[in-house]
N, C-alpha and C positions, 0 to 999 in steps of 0.2 A: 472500658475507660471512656469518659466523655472527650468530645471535641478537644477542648483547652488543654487536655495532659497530651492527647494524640499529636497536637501541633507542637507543646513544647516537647516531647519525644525527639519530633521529626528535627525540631532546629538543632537540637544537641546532638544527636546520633547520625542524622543520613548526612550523603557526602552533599553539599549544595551543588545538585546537578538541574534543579528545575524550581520553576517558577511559576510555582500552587495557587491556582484561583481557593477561597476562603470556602471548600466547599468538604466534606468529608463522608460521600458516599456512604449507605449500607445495606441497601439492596435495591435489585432490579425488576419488574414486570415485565417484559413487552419492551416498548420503548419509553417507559418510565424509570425514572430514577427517584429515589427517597432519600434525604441526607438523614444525619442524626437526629435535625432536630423537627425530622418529620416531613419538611418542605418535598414539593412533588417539581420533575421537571421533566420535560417533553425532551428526548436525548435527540438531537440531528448531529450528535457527533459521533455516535458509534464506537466509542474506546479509539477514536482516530483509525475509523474505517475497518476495523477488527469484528465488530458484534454483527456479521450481516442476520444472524437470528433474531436480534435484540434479545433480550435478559430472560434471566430462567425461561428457557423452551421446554416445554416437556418432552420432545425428544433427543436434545440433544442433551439436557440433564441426565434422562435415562441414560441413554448409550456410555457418558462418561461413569456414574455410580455403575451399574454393571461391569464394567470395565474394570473398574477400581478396585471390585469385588474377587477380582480374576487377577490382573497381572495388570502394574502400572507401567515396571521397566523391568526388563530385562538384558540390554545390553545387544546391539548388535553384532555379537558373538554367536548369536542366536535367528533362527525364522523365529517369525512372528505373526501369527494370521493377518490380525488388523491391518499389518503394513503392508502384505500382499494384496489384501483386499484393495487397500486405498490406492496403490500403484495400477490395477487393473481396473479398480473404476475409474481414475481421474486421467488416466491416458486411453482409453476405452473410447473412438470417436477424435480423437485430436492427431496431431501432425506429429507426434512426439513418440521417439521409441524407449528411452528410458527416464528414468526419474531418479535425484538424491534427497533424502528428506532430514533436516535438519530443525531449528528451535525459533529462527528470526531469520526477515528481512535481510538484516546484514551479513548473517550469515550465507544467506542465500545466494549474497551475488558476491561475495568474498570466494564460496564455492565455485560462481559462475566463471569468476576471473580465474582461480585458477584451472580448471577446466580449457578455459579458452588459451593459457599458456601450456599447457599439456597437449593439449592437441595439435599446436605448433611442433612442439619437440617431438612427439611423434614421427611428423614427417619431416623431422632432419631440418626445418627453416624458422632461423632468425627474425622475429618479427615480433618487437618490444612492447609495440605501442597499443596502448588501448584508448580512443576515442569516447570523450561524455562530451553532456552538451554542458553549457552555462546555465547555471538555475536549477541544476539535479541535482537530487538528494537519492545515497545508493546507502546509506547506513553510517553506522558509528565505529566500525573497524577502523584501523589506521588503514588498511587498504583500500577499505573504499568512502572511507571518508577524504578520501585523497582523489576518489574516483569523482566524487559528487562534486558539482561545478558549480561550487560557491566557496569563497577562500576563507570567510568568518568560521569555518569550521574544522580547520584546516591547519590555518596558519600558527595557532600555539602546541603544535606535535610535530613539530619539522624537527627532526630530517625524513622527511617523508618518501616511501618506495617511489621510484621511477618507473618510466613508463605510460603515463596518464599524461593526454593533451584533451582540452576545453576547446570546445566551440561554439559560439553563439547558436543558439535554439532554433529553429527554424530559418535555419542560413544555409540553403542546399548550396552556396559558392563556398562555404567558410569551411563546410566537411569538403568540398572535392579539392579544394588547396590542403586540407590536411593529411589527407589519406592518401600512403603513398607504400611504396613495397614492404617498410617496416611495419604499418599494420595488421595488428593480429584481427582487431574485433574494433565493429560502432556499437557502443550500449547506447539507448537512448529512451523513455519515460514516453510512453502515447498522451499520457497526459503528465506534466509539472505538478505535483500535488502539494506538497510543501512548497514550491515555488512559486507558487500563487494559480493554483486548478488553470495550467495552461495547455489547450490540447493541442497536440502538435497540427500540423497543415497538412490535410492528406497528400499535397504533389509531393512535400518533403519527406515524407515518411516511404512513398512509394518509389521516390529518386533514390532515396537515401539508401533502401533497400534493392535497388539496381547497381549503384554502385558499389553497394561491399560485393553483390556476386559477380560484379564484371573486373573486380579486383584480389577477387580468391579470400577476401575478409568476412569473417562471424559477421553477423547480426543477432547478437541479443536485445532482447525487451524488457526493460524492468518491471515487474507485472507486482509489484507487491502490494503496493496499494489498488491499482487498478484489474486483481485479476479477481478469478471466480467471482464474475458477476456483476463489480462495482457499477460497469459503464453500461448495462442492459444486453452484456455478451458473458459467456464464458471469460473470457480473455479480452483484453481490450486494442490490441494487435489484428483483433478478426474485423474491427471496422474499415480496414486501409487493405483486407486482401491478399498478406503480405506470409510469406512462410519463413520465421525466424527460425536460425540454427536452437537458441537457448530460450527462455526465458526464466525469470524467476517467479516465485510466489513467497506470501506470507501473509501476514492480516488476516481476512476473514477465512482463510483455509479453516482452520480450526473453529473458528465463532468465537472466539474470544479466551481457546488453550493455545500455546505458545508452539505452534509447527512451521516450519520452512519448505519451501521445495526448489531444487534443479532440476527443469525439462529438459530435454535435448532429443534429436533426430539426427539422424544418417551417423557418420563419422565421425562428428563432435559426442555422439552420446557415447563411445567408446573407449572416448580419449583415457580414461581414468583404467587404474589397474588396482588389483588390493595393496593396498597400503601407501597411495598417492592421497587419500583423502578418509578420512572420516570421524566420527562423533560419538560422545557417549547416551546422550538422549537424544537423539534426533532418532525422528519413526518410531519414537515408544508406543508400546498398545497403547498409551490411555488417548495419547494425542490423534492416533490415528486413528482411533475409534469415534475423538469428536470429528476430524476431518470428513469420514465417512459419512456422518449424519449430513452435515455442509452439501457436500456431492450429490450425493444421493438426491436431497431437496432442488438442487438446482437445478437438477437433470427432469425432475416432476413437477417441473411447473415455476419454482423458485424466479429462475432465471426470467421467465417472460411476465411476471411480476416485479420484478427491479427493474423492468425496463418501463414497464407500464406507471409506475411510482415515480419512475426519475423523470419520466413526460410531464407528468401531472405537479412535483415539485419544479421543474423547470418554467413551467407558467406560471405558476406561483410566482417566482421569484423576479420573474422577469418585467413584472409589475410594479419592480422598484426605480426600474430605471427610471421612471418621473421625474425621479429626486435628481438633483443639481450635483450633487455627491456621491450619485451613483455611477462610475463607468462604465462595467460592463457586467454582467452575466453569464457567466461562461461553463463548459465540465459538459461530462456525457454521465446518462444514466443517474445513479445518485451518487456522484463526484462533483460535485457544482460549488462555486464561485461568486462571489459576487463582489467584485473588486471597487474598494473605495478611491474617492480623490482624497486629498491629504487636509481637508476642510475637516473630515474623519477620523478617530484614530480605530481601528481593526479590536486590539485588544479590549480597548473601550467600550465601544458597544457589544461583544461577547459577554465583557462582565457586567451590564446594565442588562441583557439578555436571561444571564443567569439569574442576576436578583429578582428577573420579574416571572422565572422556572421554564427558560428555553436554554439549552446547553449546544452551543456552537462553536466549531472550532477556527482558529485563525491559520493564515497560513503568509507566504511573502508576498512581497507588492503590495503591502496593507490591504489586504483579502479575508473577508468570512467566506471559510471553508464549510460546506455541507455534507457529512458520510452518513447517514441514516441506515438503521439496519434495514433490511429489504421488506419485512413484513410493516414496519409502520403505517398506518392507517392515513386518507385522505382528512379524516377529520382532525387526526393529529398534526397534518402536514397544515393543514387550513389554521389551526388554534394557533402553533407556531408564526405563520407566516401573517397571520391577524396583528400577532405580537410585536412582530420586526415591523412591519408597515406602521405600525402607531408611533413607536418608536423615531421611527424614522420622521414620521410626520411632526411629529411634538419636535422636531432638532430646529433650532435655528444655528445656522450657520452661514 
């Protein structure tokens, strides 16, 4: 079907949950995108930090078609190779004793949370509360959209679960006045990524995580966006030092097939018993088979190539600050920011971006969000960053 029927498909049939730049995808290279009508664009959005392979890989193609070949789902009723595999490579070398694998993000810290109220009731204590910062995004469950500390997302599903207190982001006073004997767990994002690519403060991060142990409170880390890789670490928790009880995953686990995961160590990875928690696709062979391909790469080199990429677009980008409209720069690895003043508008120059075939995404605090997949090319990172600086230059404002 062409473009015009796909769109009016779309307006008549899906539920209006989003708000479609005029572009209709149909295949991928690398970090290349093609629409319908053939136009080419340089991706630094990554399926919103999902693609860290970028598009058709040749191995991680293979792995999923073979796969496919074999067993896609089976049902965790069942072992399943792939998912033991991907459980022993991806905690193989990390602080982590076991793992829940699941389908999203959301679900991942929906599991987290409740995990962290189970390991309370375990040992017989009271303790309701769970801790976000302001400006986190934890997913689209009513639970943890209730967790994420911002109330635009929030406020039209009330009567929403209890138990969830907000604190300003980098306010080590605003957490030690909250946290108090009701405390089960601090979630808290190493970087804001929908909040506008905000990386947390390493005193705060490193207090933050002294005070939940000197208070017998979890620490988990929401790693969804920022794990396997994103920030030029495994995990993005490893740049502060810090050994969290949980963390979650999602995003580029997979490259771009739809897998979750719950970490946990010592005591908290125990908390669950059969029939406290589980899924019907979550750890299917097909998905953990693409996870496998992910891991695998990152552990071969992957990893200190997305670090060496996110150096190299971080000077790039950082080259804007010239402009009178540029505030800051921000993000680790290829998580990066570049926060406008309100002379600006974010969504604006994305879609002036696209029509000239640069795909960037936005995020809060009127911010272009940067997620590129790891393999992008310097001369891609260059063509792009050509494009935004011209841009930028032609604006009066």
């Amino acid at each position: 079907m062409d473009f015009k029927e796909i769109k009016e498909i779309d307006a008549k049939r899906y539920m209006k949950t989003f708000s479609r730049q005029n572009i209709c995808f149909t295949h991928g290279k690398g970090c290349k995108l093609y629409d319908t009508a053939g136009n080419e664009y340089i991706d630094l959005g990554g399926g919103i930090a999902v693609n860290c392979l970028g598009h058709d890989d040749p191995e991680l193609t293979e792995a999923i078609c073979a796969q496919a070949h074999k067993l896609i789902h089976v049902s965790n009723l069942y072992y399943n190779e792939p998912q033991a595999e991907l459980c022993e490579n991806l905690l193989d070398g990390t602080i982590f004793d076991r793992m829940f694998l699941c389908n999203s993000g959301a679900e991942a810290n929906e599991g987290a949370i409740k995990l962290i109220r189970k390991h309370f009731y375990n040992r017989g204590e009271k303790r309701p509360k769970i801790i976000t910062a302001n400006g986190s995004f934890h997913g689209r469950t009513l639970a943890t959209v209730t967790a994420t500390g911002q109330d635009k997302y929030s406020r039209s599903f009330a009567p929403l679960p209890d138990g969830f207190t907000h604190v300003p982001y980098n306010d080590l006073n605003a957490l030690r006045e909250a946290a108090d004997d009701d405390t089960a767990a601090i979630i808290l994002e190493m970087i804001q990524g929908e909040g506008g690519v905000l990386p947390a403060d390493y005193d705060y991060i490193v207090n933050a995580y002294a005070l939940a142990k000197s208070r017998g409170i979890l620490f988990a880390v929401d790693e969804v966006q920022t794990g396997m890789g994103r920030t030029g670490k495994m995990f993005a928790f490893e740049h502060y030092g810090i050994q969290p009880d949980i963390i979650t995953l999602a995003k580029g686990l997979g490259g771009g097939v739809p897998i979750g995961a719950v970490l946990a160590r010592g005591e908290a990875a125990t908390a669950f018993a059969p029939g406290d928690h589980g899924t019907t696709f979550g750890g299917n062979p097909l998905a953990c088979a693409a996870a496998n391909v992910v891991v695998r790469r990152l552990k071969n080199g992957l990893l200190e190539e997305a670090a060496a990429k996110g150096e190299y677009l971080t000077g790039k980008l950082s080259k804007l600050k010239k402009f009178n409209f540029v505030r800051d720069v921000r993000g680790k690895g290829l998580l990066l920011g570049v926060n406008l003043t309100d002379k600006l508008n974010n969504s604006e120059v994305a879609g002036k971006m696209a029509a000239n075939g640069v795909i960037i995404l936005t995020a809060g605090n009127n911010t272009l969000r940067f997620a590129p997949a790891y393999t992008i090319s310097t001369r891609e990172i260059d063509e792009a960053c050509e494009k935004l600086m011209a841009l930028f230059a032609n604006t009066n404002v």
